[in-house]
TORKEGU-273319 format. One record per atom (N, C-alpha, C, O): z, x, y. Coordinates in steps of 0.001 Angstrom, whole numbers, plus 500000, padded with zeros to 6 digits. Layout:
ZXY/...
END
This chain:
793816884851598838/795265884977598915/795766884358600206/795488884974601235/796504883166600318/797326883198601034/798015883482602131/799115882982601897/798066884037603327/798595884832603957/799905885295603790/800563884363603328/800685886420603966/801847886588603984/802560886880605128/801979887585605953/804005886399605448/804131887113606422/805091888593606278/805704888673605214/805204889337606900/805831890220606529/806940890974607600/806896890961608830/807797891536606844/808963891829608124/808992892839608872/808355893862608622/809741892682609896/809319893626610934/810024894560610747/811225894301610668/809503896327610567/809982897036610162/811339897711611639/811392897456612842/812015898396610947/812755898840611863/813580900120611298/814688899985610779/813170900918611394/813741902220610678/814946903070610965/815664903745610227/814959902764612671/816080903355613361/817096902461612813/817891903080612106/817371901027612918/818482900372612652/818491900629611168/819622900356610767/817682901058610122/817787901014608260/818896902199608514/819936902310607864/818557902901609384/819028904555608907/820438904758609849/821034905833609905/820785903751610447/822235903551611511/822916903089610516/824097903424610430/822232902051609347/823210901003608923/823370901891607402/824255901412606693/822891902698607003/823010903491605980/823967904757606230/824788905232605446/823624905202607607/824867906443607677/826402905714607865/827464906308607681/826260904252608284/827524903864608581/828375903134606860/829575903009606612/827633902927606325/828034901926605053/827999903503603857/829080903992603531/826967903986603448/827148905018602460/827888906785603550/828394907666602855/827842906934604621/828328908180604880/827587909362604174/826441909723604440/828341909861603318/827864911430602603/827747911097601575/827132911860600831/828225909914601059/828043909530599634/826941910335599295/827277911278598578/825722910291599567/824438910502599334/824716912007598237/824060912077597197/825555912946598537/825558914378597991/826940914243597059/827551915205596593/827217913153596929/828302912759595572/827398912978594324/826180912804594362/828168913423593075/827152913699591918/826360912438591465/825310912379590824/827413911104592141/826793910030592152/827518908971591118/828606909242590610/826870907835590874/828056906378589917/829351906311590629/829595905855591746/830164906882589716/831705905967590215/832038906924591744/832599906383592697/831645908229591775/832007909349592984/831614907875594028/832218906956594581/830339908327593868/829919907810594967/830235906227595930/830368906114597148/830271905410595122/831378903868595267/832190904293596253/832135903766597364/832912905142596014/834377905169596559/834323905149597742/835003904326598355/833395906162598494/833472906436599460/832692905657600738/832381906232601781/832399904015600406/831653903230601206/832458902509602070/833571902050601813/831676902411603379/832521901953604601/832587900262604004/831658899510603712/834278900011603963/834408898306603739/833461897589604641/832391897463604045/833421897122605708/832747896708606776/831488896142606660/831116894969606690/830655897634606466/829276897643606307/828820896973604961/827908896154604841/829644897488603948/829621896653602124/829902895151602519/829191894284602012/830817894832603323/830957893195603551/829510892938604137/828761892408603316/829221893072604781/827928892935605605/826652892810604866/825799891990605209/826497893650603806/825416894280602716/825735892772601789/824972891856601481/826851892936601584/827073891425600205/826731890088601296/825780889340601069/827492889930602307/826622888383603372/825344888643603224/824745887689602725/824518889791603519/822986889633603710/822740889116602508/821964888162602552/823179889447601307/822051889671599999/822275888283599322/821411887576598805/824220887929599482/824236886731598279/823751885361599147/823505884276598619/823671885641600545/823468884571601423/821827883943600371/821475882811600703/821388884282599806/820261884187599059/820509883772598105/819396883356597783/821528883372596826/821859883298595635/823090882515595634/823305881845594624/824376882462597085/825215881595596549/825043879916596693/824467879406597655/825448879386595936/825334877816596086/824158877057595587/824003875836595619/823061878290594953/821544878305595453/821299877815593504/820193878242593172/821699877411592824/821815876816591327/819941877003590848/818993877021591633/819913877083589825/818476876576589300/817716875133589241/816583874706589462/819293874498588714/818791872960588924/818790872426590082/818560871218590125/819002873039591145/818525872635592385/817572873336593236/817340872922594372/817114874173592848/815845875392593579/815034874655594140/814699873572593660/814503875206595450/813444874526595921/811994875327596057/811892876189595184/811370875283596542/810644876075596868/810363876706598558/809591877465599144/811608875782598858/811941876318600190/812599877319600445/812467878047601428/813771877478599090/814846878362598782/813722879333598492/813534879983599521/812964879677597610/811964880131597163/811545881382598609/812079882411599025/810400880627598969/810173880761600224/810917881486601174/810367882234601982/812305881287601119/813232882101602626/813355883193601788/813291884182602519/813563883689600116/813563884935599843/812419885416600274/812431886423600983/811245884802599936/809870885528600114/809983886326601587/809616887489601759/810459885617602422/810694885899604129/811081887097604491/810550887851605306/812273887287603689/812899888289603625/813464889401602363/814516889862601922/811713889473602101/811738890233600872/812056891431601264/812332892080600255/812203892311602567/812520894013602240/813952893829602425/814684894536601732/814590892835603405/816250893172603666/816698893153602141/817318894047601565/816257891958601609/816508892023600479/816883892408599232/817826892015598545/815760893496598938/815589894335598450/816372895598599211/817110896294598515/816255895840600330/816711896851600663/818465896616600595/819116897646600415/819041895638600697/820665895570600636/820874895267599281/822077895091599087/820184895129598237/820658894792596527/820193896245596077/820002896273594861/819997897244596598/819721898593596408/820980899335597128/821702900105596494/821165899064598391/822532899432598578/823589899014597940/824444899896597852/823848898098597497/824969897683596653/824810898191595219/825859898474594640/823195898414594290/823606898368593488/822958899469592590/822654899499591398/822820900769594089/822090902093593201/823320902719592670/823003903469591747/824828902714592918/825795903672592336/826020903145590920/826392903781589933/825666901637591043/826217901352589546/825216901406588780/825632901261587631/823417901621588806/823189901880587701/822835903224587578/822040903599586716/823533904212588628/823220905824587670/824788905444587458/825083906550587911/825629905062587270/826719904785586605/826483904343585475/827164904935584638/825653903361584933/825530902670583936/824508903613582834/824924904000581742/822521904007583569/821506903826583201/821402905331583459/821348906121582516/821380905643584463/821155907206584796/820375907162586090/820498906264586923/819398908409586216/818528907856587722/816994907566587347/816097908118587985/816776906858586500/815652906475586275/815387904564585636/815372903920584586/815244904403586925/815631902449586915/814901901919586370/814187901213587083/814614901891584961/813666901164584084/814026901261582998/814907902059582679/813248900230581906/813490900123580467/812560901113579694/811945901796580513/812301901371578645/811535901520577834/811756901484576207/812858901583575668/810615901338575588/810627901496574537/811547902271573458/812642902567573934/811397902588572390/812304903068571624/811827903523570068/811992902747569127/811365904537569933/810924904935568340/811935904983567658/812942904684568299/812187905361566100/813001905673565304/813813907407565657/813429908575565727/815204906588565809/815964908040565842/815801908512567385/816526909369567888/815132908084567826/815021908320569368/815853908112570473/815880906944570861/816636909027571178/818075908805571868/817311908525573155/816151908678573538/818717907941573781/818079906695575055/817682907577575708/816500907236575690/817694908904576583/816919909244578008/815715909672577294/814718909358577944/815383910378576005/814143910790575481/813755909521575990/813317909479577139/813860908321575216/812700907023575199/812555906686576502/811694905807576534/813060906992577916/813197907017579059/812208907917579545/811349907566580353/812295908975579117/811067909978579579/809739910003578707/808740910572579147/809739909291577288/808979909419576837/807968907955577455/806761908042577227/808326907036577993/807987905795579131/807380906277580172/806474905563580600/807584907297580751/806946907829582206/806014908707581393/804861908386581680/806043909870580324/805134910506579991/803424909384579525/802227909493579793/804022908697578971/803120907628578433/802192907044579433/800982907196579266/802804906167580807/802052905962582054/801396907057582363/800191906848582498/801879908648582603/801325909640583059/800452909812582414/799524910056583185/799876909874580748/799359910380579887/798112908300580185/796920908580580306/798228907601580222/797103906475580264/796709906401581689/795717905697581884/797224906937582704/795976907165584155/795479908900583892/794642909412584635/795844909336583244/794826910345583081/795577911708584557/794927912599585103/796648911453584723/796740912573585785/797060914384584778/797364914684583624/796835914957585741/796703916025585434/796754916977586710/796565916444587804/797040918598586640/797548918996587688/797247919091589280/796121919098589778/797995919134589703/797340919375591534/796921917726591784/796669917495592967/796835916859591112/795996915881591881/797589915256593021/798739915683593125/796907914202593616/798296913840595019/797981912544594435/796954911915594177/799887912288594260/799809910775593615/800815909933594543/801473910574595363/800984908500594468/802207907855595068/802972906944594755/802753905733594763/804210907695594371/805163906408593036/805900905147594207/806928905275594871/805086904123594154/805538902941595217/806924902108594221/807045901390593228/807641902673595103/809006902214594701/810084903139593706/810421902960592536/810375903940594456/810587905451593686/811839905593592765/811980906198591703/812835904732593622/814274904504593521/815090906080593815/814914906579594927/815807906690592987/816232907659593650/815384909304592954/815702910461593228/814239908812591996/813442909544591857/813674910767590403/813503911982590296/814116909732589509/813895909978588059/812728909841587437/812659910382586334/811771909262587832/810349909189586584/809588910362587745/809001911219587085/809466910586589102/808884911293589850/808842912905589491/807932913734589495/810250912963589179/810441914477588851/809710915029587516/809094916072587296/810178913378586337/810051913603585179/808778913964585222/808491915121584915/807626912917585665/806054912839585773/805472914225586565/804352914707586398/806544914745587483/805761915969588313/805725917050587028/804672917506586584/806866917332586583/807419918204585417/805864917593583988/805109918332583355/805922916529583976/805388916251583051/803372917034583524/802935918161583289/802912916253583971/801532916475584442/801307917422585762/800157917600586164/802228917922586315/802015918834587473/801261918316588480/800209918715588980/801774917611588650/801028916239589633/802135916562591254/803358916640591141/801592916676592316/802239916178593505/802790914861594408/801969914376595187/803497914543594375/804086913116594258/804514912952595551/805028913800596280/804331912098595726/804868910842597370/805702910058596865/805326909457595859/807102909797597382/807512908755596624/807815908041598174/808137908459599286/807509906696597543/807722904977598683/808931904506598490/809399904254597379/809681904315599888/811174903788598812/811277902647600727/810519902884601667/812066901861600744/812417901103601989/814094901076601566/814800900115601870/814594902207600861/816198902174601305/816627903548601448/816583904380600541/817054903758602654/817303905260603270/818050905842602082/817774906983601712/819240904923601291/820128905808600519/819349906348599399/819338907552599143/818754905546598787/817897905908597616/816758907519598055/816550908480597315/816388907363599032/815419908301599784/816656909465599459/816528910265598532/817972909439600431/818339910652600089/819138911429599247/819597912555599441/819274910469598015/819506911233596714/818116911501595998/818034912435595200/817140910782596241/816167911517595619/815648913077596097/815156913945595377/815887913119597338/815376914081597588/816309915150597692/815912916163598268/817780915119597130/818736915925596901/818592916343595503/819196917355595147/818026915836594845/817907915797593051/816866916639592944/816824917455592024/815734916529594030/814622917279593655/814738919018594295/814214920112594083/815442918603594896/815992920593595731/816862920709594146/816353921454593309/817854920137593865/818469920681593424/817642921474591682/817912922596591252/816680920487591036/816168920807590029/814703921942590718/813907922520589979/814691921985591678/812934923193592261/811987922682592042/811052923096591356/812107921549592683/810994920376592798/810683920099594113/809898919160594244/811094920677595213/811202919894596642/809650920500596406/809148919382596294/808751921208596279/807546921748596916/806620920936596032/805431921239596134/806934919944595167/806237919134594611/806215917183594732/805384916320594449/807454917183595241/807956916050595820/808512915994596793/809421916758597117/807823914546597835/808282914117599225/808612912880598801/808107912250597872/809508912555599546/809940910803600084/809546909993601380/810018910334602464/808961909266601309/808554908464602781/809414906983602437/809399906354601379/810293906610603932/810568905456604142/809463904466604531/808664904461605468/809659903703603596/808415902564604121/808683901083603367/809599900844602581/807901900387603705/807184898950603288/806395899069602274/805471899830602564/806329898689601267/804802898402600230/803778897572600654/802593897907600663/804142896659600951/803672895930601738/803241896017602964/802856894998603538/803227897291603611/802385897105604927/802555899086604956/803261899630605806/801906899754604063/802175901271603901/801199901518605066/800304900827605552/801776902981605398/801379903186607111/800775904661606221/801390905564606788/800033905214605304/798977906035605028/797788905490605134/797502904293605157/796922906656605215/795830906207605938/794665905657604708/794981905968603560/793669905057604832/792803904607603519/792548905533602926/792305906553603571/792510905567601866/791903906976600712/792637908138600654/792174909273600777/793947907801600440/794436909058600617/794931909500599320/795134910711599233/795200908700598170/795738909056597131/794835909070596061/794014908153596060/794755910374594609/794305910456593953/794443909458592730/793572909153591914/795662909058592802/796170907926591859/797474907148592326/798234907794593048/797754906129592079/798967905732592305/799797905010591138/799234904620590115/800954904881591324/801953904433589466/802908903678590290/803202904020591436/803324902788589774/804565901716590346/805454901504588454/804850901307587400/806624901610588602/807215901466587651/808252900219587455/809381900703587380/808283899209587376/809666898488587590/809263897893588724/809341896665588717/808755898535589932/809365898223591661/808553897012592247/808997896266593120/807157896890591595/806029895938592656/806941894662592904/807012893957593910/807735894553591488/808132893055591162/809129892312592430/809577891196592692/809147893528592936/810435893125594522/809442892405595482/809747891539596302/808139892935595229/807090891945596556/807025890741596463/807227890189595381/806625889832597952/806841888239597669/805685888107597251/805544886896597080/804554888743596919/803356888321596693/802493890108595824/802369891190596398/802131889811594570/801742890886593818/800460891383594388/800310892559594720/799522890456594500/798514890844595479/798065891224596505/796920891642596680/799337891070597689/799676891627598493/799977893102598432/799602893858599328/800666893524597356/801234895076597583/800260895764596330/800390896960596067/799269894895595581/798557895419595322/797049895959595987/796298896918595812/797087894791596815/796032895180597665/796482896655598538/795783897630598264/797398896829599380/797932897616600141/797673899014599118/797020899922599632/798133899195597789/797404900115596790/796307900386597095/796084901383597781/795599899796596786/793889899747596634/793228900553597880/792330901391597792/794097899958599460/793546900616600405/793832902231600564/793019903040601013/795429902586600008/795529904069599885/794931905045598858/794656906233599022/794797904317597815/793705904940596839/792263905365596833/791479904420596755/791653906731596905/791033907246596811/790024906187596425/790709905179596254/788345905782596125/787315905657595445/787567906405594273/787889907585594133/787325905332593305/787413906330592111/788807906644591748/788959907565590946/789911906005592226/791405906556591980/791899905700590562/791123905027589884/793192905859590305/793192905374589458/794830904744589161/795719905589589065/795137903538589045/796449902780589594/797223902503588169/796485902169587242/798406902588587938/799265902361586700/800435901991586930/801102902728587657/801044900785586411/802015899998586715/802490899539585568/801746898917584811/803857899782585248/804881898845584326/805418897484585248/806073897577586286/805006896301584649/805190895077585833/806307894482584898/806519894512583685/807108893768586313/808098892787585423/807410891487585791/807092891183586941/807179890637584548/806577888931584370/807320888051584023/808286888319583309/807141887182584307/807505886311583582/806170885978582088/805035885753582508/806354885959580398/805051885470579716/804467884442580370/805190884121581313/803321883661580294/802900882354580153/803530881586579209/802941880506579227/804156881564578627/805682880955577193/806293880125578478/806506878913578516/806533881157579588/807519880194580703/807216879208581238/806090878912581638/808337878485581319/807811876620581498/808955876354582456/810114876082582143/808243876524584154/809156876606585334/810377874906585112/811474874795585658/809848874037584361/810539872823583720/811282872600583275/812101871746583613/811306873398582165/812164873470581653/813876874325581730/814292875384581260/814452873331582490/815984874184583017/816479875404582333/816646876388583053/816759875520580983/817226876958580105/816127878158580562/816538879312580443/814591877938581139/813646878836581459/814587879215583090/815309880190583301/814359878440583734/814807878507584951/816057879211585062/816222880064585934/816673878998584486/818119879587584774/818201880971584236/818993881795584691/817129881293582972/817239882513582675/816676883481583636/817192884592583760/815369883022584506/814614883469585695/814903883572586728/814168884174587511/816283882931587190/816646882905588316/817409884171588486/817364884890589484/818488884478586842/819587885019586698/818954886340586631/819827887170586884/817689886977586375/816836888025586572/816904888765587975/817173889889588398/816392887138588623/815703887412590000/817475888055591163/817705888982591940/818173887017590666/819474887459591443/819990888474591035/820520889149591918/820071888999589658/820876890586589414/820078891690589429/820434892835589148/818843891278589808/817786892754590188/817505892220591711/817594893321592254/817344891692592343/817123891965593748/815181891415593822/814275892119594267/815050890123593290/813939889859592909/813301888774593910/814347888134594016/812699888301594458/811892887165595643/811718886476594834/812447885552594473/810118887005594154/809512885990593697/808552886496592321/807359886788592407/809314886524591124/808708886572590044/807967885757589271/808383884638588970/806214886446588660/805521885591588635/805126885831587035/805640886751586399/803867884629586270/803845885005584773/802853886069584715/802565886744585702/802248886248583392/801418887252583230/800200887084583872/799772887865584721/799489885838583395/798100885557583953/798723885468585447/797861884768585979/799426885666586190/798937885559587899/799074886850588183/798336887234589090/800155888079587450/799758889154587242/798650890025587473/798514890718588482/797838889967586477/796455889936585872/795592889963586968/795077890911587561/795497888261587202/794930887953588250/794760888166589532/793848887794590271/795920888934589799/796214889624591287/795874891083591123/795811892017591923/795798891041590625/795237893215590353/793834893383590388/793414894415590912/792699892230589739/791958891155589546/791383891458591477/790548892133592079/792264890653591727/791857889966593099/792043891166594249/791388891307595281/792727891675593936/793229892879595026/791715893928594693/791595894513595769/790938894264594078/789722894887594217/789391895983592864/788435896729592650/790770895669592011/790673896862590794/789695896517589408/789779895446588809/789018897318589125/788569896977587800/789439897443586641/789325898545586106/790284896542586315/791160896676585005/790744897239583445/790203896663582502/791174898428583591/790851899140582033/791592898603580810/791207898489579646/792972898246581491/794291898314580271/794975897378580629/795434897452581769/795258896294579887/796604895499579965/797012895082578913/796173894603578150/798488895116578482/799302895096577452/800277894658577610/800779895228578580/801039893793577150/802567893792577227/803472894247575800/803826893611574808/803686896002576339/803947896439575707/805312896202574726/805700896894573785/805835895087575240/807325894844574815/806855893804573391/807698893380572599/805481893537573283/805087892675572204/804791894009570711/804320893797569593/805253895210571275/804338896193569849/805561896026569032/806511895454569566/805684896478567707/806409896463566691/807516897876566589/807446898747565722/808289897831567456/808973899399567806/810431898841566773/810809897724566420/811100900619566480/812193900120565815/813289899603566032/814173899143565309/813118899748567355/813745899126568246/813900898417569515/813664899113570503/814265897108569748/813696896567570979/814036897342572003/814747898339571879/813393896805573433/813486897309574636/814929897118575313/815581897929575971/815210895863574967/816633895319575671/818104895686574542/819241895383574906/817912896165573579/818905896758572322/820089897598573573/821236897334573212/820093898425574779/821162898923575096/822228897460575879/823457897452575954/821411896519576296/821727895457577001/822575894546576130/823512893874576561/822131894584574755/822638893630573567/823510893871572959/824018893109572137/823915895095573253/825428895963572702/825391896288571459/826451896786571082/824366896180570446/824647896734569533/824634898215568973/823564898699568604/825987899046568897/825790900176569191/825525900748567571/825823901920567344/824861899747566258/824270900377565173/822747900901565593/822193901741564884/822086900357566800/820586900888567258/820873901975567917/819892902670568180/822305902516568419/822186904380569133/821543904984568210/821719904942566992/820355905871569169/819930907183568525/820963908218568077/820674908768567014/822087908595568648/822665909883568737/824238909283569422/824277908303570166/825317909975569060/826683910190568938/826802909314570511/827375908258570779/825895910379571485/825722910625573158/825324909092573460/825985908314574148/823884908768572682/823820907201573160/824562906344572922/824450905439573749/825685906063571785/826585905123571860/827457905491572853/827816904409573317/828096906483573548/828756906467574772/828312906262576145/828961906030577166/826426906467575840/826289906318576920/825867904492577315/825889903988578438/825522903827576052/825287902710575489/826485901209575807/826481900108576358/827205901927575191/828948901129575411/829582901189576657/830565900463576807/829308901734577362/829165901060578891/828438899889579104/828978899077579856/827199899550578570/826387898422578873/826721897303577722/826057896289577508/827304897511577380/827704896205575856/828950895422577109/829741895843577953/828478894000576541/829723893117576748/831164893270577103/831835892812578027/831463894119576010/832849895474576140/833063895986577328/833919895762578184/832241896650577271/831901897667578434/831899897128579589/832834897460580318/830928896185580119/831272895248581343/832372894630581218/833194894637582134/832515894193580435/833972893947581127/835498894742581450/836510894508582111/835159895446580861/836196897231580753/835882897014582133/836512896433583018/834596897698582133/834303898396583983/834045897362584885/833687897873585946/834057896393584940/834767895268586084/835472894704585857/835400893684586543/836460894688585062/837742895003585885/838615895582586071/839696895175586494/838239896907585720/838584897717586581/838173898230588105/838935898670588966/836574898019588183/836380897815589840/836925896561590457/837003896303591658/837332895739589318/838281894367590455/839748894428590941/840402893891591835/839979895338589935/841583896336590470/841245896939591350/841270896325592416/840708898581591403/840186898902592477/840040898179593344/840714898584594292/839340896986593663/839078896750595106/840383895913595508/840588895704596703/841304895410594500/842452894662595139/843445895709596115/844010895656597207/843274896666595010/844237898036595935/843680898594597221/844310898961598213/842298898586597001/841623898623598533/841219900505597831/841453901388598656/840783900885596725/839878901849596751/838688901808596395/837940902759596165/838422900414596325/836500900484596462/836846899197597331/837897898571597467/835559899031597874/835364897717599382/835025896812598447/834521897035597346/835461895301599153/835439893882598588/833939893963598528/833149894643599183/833743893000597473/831993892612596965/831911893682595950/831029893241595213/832261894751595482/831937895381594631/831649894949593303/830682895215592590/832786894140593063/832903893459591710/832084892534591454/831665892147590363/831767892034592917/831047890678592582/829167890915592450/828300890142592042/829094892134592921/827708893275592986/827854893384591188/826827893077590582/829069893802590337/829121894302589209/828801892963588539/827772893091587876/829310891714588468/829255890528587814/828137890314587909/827487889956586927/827562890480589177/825961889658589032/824864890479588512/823747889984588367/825223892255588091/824501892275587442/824562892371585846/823632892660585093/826046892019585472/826327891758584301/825050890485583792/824215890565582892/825357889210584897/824503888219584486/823161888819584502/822768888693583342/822166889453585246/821112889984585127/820770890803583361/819703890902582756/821797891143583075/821293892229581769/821612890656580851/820831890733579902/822202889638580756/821947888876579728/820763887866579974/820017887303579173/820815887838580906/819117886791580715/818034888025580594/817010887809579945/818181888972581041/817257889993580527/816948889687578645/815957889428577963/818290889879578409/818075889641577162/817624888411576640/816646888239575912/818388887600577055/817978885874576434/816353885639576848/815474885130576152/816248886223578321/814344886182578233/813608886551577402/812633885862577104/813886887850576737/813337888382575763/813287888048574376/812360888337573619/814537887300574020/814152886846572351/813869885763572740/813923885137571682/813496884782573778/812559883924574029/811452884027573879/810593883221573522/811411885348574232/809594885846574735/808998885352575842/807788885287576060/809968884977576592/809797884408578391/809150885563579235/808229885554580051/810136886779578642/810268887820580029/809174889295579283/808570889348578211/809282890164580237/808510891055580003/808827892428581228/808223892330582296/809789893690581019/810051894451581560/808582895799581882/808593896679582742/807659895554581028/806636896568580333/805388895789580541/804602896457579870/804831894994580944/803288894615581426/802576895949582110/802517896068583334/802033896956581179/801094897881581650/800126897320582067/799725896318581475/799410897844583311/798029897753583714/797792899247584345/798437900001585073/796329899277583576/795697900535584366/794663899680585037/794050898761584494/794504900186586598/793429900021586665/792936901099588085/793594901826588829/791177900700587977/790457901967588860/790123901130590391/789808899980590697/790321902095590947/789272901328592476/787881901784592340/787591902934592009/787042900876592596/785378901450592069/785233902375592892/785937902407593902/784272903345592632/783421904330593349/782617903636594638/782468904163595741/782217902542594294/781130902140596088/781871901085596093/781762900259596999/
END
């Protein structure tokens, strides 16, 4: 591998620039509450850091230099497209930042929890063991998975705000004695070797500039004998960096999720591979025959709701719906009750949920690349 370089952490300034931009937000019930109450200033500041990465920055002109300066600054990154854009998806999604599957008749947060039970249920955890969800977000699959397997959980997060609604969610449901939050890096985790019985990444690795990198960093906190489970976002091997309609759908991913550097399956693979794991399981589960696709809330069709509840909660995310709810946050911010960039935080991830989709009936993209795998015993 490569070397990487990696950024220099700084925790005092994460946690200055978070009490000044979110305030108390943090203990808002959260979505639209919470918006309201962000310092303009600091939100201007949060949108220069993040789009300084994405504006002007086209597909048909990408470099790999452009490339490259995200890689540089993969945690600001990540860490300011999380400030901008954790209110809108428990506004949108709820607090559990991932896709999943979908059986017959099955209403959207079941197939949401029935996604984390599934990871929980293929590493094999079970009670009391100490696990660590790298990349936690505000700590919906953590609770679900503690509740689920009675498992003790660490959750990894590098954005103070996310840290402290998760850990407001978990007092509030009688979970704090089963779940902690640590601010950190994935990429350069400050636990000591062998400390975890298992570890699960859901959605999150895909923010690293390098998979092998934050998989390796796994490997060293994991126990001998531990056992690692990850839903990865890929690009298939189908993707053909050449072809412009690929590119533009990959880019439009990478900019409305807060993405560096997304890679295909086989380098995937290969980096989990290389980082020291012996791979039990890999699947891309978005290829099984379900009754419904993965990206169906993204595609607006509200004849695939399970239940009365999922078409309302659904029709927020349809075409409709985005555009209902930006613009109305583009009113709002003209009147000056949400801070400038909001809308433009909402647009870009409008574009994110349609190449989500257009990746997918391509068969480009892949939200669900399971891998289990073990760190050997010697």
């Amino acid at each position: 591998m490569a070397p990487i370089a990696l950024e220099n952490e700084d925790h005092d300034r994460d946690a200055a620039f978070n009490k000044v931009l979110h305030g108390k937000s943090a203990e808002e019930r959260g979505g639209i509450r919470s918006m309201f109450k962000k310092d303009a200033a600091a939100q201007k500041a949060a949108i220069e850091e993040y789009f300084k990465h994405w504006d002007n920055k086209a597909a048909s002109t990408e470099t790999e230099e452009i490339r490259d300066s995200r890689k540089a600054e993969y945690a600001t990154l990540t860490r300011h497209y999380y400030n901008l854009a954790t209110d809108i998806y428990e506004y949108g999604w709820g607090s559990s930042f991932h896709f999943c599957r979908f059986a017959y008749g099955e209403g959207f947060y079941q197939g949401i929890a029935r996604h984390e039970h599934f990871l929980a249920h293929m590493m094999g955890l079970r009670d009391g063991m100490k696990v660590l969800d790298v990349g936690c977000g505000v700590g919906g699959p953590a609770r679900e998975i503690a509740k689920f397997s009675g498992v003790n959980i660490t959750g990894l997060n590098n954005n103070d705000y996310q840290i402290e609604r998760a850990t407001r969610y978990a007092q509030k449901e009688g979970l704090s004695s089963q779940l902690s939050f640590r601010k950190g890096d994935f990429m350069q985790m400050s636990f000591p070797p062998d400390t975890f019985d298992a570890v699960y990444a859901i959605e999150a690795t895909v923010h690293a500039p390098s998979l092998e990198g934050v998989y390796s960093q796994i490997f060293r906190v994991l126990k001998p004998g531990g056992v690692f489970g990850v839903y990865e976002w890929l690009m298939t091997d189908e993707y053909d960096n050449s072809n412009p309609e690929h590119r533009e759908i990959r880019l439009g991913i990478e900019q409305g999720n807060g993405i560096s550097n997304m890679v295909r399956i086989s380098e995937g693979v290969k980096a989990i591979k290389a980082a020291g794991f012996d791979l039990e399981v890999h699947e891309n589960l978005a290829d099984r025959q379900d009754a419904r696709p993965w990206y169906y809330p993204l595609d607006g069709d509200l004849r695939m709701a399970g239940s009365i509840g999922d078409i309302l909660t659904i029709a927020r995310m349809t075409k409709w719906g985005r555009f209902v709810a930006h613009n109305t946050i583009g009113a709002a911010e003209r009147i000056g009750l949400l801070p400038k960039g909001t809308r433009k935080t909402a647009d870009s991830l409008g574009l994110a949920a349609d190449c989500l989709v257009a990746g997918a009936k391509l068969h480009l993209f892949t939200p669900m690349y399971l891998m289990v795998a073990r760190k050997p015993i010697s």
